[in-house]
C-alpha positions as CSV (number, residue, x, y, z in Angstrom):
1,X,35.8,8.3,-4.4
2,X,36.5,8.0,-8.0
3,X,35.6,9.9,-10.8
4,X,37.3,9.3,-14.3
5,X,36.6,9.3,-18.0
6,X,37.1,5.5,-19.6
7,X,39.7,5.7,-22.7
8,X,37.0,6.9,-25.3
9,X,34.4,8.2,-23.2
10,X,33.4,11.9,-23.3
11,X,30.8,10.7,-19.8
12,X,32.3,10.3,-16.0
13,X,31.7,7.2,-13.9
14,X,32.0,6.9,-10.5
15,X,33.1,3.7,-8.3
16,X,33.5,3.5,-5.0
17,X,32.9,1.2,-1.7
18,X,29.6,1.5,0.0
19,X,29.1,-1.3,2.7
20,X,31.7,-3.7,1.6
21,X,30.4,-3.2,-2.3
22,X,31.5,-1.9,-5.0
23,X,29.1,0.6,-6.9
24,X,30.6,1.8,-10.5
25,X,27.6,3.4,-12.4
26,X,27.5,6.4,-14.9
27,X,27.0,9.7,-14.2
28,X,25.9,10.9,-17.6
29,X,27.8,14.0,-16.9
30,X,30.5,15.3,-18.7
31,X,31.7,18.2,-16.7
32,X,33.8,16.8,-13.5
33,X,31.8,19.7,-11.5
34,X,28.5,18.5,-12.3
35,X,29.4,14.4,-12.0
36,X,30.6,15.4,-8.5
37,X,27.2,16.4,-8.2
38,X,25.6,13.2,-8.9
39,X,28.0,11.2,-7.1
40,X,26.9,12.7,-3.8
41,X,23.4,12.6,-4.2
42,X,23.5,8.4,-5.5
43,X,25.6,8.3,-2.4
44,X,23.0,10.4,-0.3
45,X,20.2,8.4,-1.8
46,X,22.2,4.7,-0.5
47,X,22.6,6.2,2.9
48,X,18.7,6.7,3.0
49,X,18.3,3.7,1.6
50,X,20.3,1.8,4.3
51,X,18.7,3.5,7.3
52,X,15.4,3.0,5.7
53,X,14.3,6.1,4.6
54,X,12.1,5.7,1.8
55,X,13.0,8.0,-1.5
56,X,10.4,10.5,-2.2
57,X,8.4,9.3,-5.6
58,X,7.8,11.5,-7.9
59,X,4.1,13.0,-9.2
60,X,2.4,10.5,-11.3
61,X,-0.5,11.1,-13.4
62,X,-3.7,8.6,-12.7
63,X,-3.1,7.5,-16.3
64,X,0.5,6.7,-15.8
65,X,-0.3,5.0,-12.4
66,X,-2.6,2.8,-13.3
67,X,-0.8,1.1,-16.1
68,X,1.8,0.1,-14.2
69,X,-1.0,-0.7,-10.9
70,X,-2.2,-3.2,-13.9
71,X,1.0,-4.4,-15.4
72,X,2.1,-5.7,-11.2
73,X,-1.2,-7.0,-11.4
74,X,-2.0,-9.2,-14.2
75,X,0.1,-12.0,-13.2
76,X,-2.1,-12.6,-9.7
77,X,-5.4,-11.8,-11.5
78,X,-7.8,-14.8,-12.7
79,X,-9.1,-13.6,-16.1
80,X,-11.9,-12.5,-14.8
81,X,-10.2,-10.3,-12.1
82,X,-8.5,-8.9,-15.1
83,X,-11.8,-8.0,-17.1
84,X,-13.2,-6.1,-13.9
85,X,-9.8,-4.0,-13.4
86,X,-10.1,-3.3,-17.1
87,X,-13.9,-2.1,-17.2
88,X,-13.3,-0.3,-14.3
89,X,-9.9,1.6,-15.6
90,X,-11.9,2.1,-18.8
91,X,-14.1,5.0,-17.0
92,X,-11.8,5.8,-13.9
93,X,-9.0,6.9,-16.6
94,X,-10.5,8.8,-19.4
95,X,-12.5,10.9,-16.4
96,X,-9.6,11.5,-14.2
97,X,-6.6,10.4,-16.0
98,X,-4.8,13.6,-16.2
99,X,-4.9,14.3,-12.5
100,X,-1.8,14.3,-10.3
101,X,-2.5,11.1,-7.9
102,X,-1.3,13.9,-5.1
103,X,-4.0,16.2,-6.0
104,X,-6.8,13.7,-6.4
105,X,-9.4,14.4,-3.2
106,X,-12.9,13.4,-1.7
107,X,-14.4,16.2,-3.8
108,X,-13.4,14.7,-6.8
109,X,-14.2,11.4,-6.0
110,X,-18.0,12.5,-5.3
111,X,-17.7,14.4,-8.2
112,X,-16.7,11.2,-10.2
113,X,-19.6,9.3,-8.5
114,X,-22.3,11.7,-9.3
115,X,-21.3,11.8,-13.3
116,X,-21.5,7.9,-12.8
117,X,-24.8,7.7,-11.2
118,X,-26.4,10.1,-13.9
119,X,-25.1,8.1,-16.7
120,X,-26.9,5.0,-14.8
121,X,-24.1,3.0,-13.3
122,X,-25.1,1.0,-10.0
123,X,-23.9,1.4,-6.6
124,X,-21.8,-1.7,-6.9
125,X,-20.7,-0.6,-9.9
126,X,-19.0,2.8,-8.7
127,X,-17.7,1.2,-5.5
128,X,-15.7,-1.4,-7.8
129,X,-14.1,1.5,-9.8
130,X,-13.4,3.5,-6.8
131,X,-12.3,0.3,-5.4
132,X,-9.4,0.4,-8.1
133,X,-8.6,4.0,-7.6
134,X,-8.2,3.7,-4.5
135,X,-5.6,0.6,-4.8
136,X,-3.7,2.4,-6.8
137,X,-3.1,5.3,-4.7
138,X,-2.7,2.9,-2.0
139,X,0.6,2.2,-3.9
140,X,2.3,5.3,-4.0
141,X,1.0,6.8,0.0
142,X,-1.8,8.9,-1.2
143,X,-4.5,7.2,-0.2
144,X,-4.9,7.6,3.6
145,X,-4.5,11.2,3.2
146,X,-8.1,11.0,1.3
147,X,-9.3,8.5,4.2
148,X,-8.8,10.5,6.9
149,X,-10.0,13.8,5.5
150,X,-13.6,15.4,7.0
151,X,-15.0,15.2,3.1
152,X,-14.2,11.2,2.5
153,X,-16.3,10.8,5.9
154,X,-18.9,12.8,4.3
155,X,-18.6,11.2,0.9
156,X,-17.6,7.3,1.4
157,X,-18.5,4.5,-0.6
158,X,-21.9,4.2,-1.8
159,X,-24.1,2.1,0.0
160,X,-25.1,-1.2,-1.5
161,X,-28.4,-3.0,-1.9
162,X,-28.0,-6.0,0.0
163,X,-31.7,-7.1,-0.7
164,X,-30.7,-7.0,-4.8
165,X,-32.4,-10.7,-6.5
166,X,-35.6,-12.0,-6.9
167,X,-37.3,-15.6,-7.1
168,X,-39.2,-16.6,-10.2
169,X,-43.0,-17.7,-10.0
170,X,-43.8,-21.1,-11.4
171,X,-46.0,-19.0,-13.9
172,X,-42.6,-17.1,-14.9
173,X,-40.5,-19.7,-15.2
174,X,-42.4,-21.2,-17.6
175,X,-42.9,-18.4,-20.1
176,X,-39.0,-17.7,-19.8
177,X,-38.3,-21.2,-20.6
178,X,-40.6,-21.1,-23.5
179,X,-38.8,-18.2,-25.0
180,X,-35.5,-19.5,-24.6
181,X,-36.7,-22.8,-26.5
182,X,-37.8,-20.7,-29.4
183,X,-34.3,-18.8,-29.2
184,X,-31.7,-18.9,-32.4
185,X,-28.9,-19.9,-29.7
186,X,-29.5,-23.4,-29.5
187,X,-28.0,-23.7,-26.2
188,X,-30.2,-21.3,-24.1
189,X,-33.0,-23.2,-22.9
190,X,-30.1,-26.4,-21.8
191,X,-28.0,-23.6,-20.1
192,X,-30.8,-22.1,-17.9
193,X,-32.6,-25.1,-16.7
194,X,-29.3,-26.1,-15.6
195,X,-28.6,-22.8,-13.7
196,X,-32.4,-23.2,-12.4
197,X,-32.4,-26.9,-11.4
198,X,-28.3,-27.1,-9.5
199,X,-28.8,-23.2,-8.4
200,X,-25.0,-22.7,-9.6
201,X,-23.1,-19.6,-10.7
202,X,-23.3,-18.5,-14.6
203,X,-19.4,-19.4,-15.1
204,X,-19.8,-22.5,-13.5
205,X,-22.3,-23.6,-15.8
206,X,-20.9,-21.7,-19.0
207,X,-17.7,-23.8,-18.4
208,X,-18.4,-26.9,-17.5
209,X,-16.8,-30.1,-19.4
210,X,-18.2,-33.5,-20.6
211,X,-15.6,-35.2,-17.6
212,X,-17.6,-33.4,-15.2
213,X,-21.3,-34.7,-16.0
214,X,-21.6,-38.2,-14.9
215,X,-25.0,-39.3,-16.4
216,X,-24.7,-42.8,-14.3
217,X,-24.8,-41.6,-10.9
218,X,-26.9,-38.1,-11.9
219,X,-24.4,-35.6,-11.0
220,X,-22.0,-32.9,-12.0
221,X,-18.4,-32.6,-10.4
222,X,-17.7,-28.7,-9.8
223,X,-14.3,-27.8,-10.7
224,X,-12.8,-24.3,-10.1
225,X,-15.9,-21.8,-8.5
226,X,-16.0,-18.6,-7.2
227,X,-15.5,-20.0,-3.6
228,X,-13.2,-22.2,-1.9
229,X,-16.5,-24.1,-0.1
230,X,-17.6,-24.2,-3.7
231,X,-15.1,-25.8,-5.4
232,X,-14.6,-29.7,-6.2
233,X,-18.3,-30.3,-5.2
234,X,-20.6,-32.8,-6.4
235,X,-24.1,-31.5,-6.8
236,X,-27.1,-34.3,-7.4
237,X,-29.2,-33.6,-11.2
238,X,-32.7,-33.7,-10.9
239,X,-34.7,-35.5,-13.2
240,X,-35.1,-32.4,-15.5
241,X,-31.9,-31.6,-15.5
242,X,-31.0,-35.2,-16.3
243,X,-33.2,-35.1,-19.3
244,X,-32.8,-32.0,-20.5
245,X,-28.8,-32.6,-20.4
246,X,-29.4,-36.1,-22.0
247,X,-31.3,-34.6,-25.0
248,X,-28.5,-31.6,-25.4
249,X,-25.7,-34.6,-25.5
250,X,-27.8,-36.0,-28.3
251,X,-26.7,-33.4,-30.2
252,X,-22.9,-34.3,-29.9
253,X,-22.4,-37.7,-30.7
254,X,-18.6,-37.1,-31.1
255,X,-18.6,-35.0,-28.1
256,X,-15.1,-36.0,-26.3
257,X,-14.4,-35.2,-22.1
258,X,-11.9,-32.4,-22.4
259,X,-14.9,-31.2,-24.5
260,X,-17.3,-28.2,-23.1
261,X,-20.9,-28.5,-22.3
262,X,-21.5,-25.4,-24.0
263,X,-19.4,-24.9,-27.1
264,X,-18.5,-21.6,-28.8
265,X,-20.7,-21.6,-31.6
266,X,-22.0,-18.1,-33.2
267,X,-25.2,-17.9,-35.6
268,X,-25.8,-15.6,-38.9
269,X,-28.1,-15.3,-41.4
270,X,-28.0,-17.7,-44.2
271,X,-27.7,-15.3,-47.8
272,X,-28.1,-11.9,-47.9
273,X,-30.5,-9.9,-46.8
274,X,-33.0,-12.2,-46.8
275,X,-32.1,-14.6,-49.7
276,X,-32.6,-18.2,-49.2
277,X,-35.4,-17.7,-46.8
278,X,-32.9,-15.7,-44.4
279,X,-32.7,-18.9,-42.7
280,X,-30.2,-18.6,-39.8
281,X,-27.2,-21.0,-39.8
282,X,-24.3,-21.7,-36.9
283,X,-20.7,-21.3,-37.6
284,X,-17.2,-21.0,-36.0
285,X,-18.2,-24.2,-34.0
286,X,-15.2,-25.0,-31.8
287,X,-15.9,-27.8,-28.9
288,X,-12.6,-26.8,-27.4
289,X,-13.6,-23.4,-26.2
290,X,-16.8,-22.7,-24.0
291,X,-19.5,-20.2,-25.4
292,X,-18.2,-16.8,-24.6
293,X,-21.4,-15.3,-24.1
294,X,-25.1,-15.6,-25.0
295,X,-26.5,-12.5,-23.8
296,X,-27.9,-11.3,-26.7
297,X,-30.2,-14.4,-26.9
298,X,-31.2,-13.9,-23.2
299,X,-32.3,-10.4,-23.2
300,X,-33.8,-11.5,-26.7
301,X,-36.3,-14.2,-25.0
302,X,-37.0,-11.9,-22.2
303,X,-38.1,-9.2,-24.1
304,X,-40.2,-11.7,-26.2
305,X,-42.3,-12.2,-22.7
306,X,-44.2,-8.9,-23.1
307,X,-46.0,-11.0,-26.2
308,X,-47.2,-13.2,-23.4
309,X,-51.4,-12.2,-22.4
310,X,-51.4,-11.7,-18.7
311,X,-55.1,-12.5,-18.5
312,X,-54.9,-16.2,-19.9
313,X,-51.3,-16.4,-19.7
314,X,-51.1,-18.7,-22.7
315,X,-51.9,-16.2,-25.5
316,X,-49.8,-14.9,-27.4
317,X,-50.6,-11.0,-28.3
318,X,-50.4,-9.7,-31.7
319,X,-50.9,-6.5,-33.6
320,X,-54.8,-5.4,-33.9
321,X,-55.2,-5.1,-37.9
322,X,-54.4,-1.8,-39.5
323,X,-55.7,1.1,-39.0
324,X,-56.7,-0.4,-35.5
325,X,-53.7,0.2,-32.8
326,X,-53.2,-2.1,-30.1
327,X,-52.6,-5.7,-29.6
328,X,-55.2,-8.5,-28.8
329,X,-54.5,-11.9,-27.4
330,X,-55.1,-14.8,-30.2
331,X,-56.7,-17.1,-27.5
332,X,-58.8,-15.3,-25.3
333,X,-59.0,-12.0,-27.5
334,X,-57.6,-9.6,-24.7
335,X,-57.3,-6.5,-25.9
336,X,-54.4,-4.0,-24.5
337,X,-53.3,-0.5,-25.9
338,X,-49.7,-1.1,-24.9
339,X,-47.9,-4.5,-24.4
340,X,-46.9,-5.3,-20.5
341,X,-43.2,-5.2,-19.0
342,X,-41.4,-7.8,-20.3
343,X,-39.7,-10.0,-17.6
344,X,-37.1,-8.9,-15.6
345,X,-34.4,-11.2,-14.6
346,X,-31.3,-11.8,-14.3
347,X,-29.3,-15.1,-14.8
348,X,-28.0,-14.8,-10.9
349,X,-32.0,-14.6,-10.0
350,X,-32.1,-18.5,-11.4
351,X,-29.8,-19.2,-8.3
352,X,-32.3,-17.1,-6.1
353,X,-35.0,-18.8,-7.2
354,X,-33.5,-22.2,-6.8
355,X,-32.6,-21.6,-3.2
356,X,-35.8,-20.0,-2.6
357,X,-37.6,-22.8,-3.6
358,X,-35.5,-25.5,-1.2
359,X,-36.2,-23.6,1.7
360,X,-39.5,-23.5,1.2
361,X,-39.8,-27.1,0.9
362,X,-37.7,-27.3,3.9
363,X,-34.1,-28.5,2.7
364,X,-32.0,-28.2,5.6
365,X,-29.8,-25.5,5.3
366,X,-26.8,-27.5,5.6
367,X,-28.0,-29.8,2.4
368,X,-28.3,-26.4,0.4
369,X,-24.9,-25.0,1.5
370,X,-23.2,-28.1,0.3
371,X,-25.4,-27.8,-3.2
372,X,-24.7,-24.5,-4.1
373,X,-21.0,-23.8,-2.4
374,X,-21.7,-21.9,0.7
375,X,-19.0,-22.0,3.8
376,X,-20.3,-22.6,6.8
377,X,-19.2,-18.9,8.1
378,X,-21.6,-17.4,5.4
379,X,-24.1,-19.8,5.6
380,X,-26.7,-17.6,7.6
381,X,-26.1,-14.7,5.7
382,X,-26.2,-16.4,2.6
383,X,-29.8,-17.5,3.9
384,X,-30.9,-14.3,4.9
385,X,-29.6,-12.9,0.9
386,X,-30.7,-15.9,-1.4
387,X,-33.9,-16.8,0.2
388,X,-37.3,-14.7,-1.0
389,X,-40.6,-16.1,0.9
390,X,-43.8,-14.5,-0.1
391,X,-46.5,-13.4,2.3
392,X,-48.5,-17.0,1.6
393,X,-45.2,-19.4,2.6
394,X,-44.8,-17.0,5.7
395,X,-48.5,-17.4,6.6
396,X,-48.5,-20.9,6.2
397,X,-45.1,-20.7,8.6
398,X,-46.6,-19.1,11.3
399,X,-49.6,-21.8,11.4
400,X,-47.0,-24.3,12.4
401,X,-46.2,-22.6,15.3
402,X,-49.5,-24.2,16.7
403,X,-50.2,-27.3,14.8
404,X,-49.0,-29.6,17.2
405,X,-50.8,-27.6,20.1
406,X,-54.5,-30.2,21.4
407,X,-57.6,-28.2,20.1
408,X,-58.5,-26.4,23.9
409,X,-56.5,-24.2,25.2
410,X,-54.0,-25.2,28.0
411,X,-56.0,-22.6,30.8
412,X,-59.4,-21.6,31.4
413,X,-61.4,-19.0,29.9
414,X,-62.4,-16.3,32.2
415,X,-66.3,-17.1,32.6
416,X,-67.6,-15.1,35.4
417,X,-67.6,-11.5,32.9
418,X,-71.0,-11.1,31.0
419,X,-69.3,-8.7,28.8
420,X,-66.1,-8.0,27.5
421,X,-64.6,-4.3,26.7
């Protein structure tokens, strides 16, 4: 061992041999009593180290933790894995931040989850940021002590809906459509007969380039999906889709390939408040970056569906004439104290209803998989999620059973009974 003071220095260092290498490091010390000190414990800590004992880690705070847990992470994260870790962070740490990761237990875990489900937050939801807790105490050992423990078997994950989508009714899907038509964002109406007519995912759509539509052979070339099975695929356009698509390219002449589908655009009012007719104008056009988001127009044309008259179904309701209350429909003259539900769907329930509507019709399986990305290991489960017969297609199901059966009955009826019990 060597301890010594360079020319200058008021700090020891230490150098000496450890497995054929040379380690020369500070101490930091200045007394020669205390450096001896540290020199024994760096070498304690490299005889661990060599017979793999792992050093003891310290406390961390949740907070602390889960900035680095992100910082390892972000590199092998797609965007999107990024933005989930983020939300999820975003109510994990300002809840339970200042907790020791070694004092963290089931009970305030189910703690955390019943704040969450009183504020509203779904099962899937909770999981995902319990998901991200647990990861990150994972990391330092602290996890399978919560695992194992009789209140974690009590507690768990919350159990998730696996029935969660719907199919839309012809009669549906036609007032959504009309709202989105009559939306500000231009692109709304485009976007979801695409999603409804090649049953793909919202990013899939919301990304997709000019290179990728192919207007000659009526078909879009997937690139990157959520999938492996999914990616690269060609999917066939319908003749609405073709159209539709064909109309919205009118409307970019100069439109290039590396160009998206759906460009980031973003609408304001023209003047203020009000002047110039408070006509609303797009701006910050950019053809190089796909629309971000166009949420607000969706939930804008579904909650414009509770004008709709659910007697005629092609009314429109308005406002009864002061100092009447109540709406009244302007066709049939329906007249309603309150105005109905507005529609409830989601974009993923356009990917419902398109698979929905192929097995009815009888698309082999196979066929659909190949349309809307499904491996072949997940294809009957897929099935079993995606597909939503009502009680009329099942009816008409089980009358096939017989079709093909001659009109008598393959045995004799019983005819020597005058009555039958």
């Amino acid at each position: 061992m060597s301890l010594y003071r360079p020319n200058g220095s008021r700090v020891y260092v230490m150098d000496f041999m450890f497995h054929g290498q040379r380690i020369r490091e500070t101490t930091g010390m200045s007394s020669i009593s205390r450096a001896r000190e540290v020199y024994e414990k760096r070498k304690q800590e490299l005889k661990d180290g060599a017979a793999g004992i792992r050093k003891q880690q310290q406390p961390r705070l949740l907070s602390v933790a889960a900035k680095d847990w992100q910082e390892l992470k972000q590199f092998k994260w797609s965007p999107r894995m990024q933005s989930i870790a983020q939300y999820a962070l975003g109510h994990l740490v300002p809840e339970m931040g200042r907790k020791l990761l070694v004092d963290i237990d089931a009970r305030d875990i189910a703690k955390y989850q019943k704040a969450r489900l009183a504020e509203g937050a779904s099962n899937r939801t909770i999981n995902i940021e319990i998901g991200a807790l647990r990861s990150i105490m994972k990391r330092h050992g602290q996890w399978e002590r919560v695992k194992n423990s009789d209140e974690w078997a009590d507690t768990g994950m919350l159990k998730e809906r696996d029935d969660v989508g719907r199919k839309l009714t012809f009669a549906e899907e036609s007032m959504l459509l009309l709202e989105c038509g009559r939306s500000v964002a231009r692109c709304l109406v485009t976007f979801v007969v695409l999603l409804l007519e090649t049953g793909a995912r919202l990013n899939t759509i919301r990304t997709l380039l000019w290179s990728q539509v192919d207007f000659e052979r009526r078909k879009l070339k997937i690139g990157k999906d959520k999938t492996k099975a999914g990616t690269g695929r060609e999917v066939p356009l319908s003749s609405r889709a073709l159209e539709t698509l064909k109309m919205w390219a009118e409307q970019f002449p100069e439109r290039k390939p590396s160009h998206y589908v759906f460009p980031s655009e973003k609408y304001g009012l023209h003047g203020q408040q009000g002047t110039f007719g408070g006509e609303v104008k797009m701006y910050s056009y950019d053809p190089r970056q796909p629309v971000v988001t166009i949420k607000t127009a969706w939930q804008s044309a579904k909650k414009r569906t509770q004008r709709h008259c659910p007697v005629c179904k092609t009314g429109i309701l308005a406002d009864q004439e002061k100092p009447r209350t109540g709406f009244y429909c302007i066709d049939c003259h329906f007249k309603t104290d309150e105005l109905p539900e507005p529609l409830k769907v989601r974009f993923h329930d356009l990917r419902h209803t398109a698979v929905s509507r192929m097995v009815a019709a009888g698309v082999p399986l196979t066929v659909i998989a190949r349309i809307v990305g499904w491996s072949k290991s997940t294809l009957a489960a897929m099935v079993t999620r995606y597909s939503h017969p009502d009680f009329e297609e099942m009816r008409e199901a089980v009358e096939t059973i017989s079709a093909g059966s001659p009109q008598n009955p393959p045995y004799e009826q019983p005819t020597d009974r005058a009555t039958v019990n």
